[in-house]
C-alpha positions in Angstrom: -75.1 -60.4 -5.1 -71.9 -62.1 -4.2 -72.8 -63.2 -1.3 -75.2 -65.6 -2.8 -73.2 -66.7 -5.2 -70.6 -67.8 -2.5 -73.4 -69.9 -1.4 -74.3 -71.3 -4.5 -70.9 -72.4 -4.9 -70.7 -74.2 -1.2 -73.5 -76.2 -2.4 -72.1 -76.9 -5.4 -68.9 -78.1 -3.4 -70.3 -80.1 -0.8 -72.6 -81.7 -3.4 -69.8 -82.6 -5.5 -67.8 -84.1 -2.6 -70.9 -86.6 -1.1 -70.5 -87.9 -5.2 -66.9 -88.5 -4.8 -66.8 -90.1 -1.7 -70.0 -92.4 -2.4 -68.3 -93.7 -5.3 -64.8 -94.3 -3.8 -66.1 -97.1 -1.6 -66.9 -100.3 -3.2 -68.4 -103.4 -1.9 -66.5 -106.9 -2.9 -68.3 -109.9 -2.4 -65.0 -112.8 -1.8 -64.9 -115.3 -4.5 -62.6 -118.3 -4.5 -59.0 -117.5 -4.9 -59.2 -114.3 -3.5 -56.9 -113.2 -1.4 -56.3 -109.4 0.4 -53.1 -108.9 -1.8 -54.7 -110.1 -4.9 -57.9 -107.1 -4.3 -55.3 -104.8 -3.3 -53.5 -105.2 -6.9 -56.7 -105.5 -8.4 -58.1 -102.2 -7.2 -55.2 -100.3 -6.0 -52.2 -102.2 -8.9 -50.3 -102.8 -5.9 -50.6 -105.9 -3.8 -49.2 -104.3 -1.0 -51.8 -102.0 -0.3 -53.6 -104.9 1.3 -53.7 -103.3 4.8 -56.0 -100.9 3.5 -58.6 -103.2 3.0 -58.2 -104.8 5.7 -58.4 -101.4 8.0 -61.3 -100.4 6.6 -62.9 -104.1 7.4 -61.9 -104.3 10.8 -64.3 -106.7 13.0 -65.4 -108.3 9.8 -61.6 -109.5 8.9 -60.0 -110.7 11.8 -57.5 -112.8 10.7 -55.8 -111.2 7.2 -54.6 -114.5 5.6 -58.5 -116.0 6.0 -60.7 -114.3 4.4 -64.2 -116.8 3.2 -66.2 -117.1 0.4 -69.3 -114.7 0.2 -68.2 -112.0 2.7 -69.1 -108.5 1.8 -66.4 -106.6 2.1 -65.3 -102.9 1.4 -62.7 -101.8 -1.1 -62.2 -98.1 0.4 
């Protein structure tokens, strides 16, 4: 019997860890004003987490002090 139950428990695991890391991505559609230190503070509380964004948005960012309205960006 416990070897079923340490298979009920990887599911369990595995399930719970797809939840965690679909919801630790979020999409940000760029309004006016917004800048990749003002996100950073706004999702992180610390503008100088900006390169993070900016990592994870590489090819669609490619210049970090121009970003334009109605991008869809990701907020890892």
């Amino acid at each position: 019997m416990a070897l079923f139950d340490f298979f009920k428990t990887k599911k369990t695991v595995v399930k719970n860890y797809r939840s965690e890391i679909s919801t630790s991505i979020l999409n940000h559609t760029v309004k006016r004003g917004d800048s990749l230190q003002n996100l950073a503070k706004k999702y992180y509380g610390d503008a100088s987490e900006w390169e993070r964004i900016y990592n994870a948005n590489y090819g669609v960012i490619t210049d970090p002090k121009k970003i334009y309205w109605g991008q869809q960006i990701i907020i890892p």
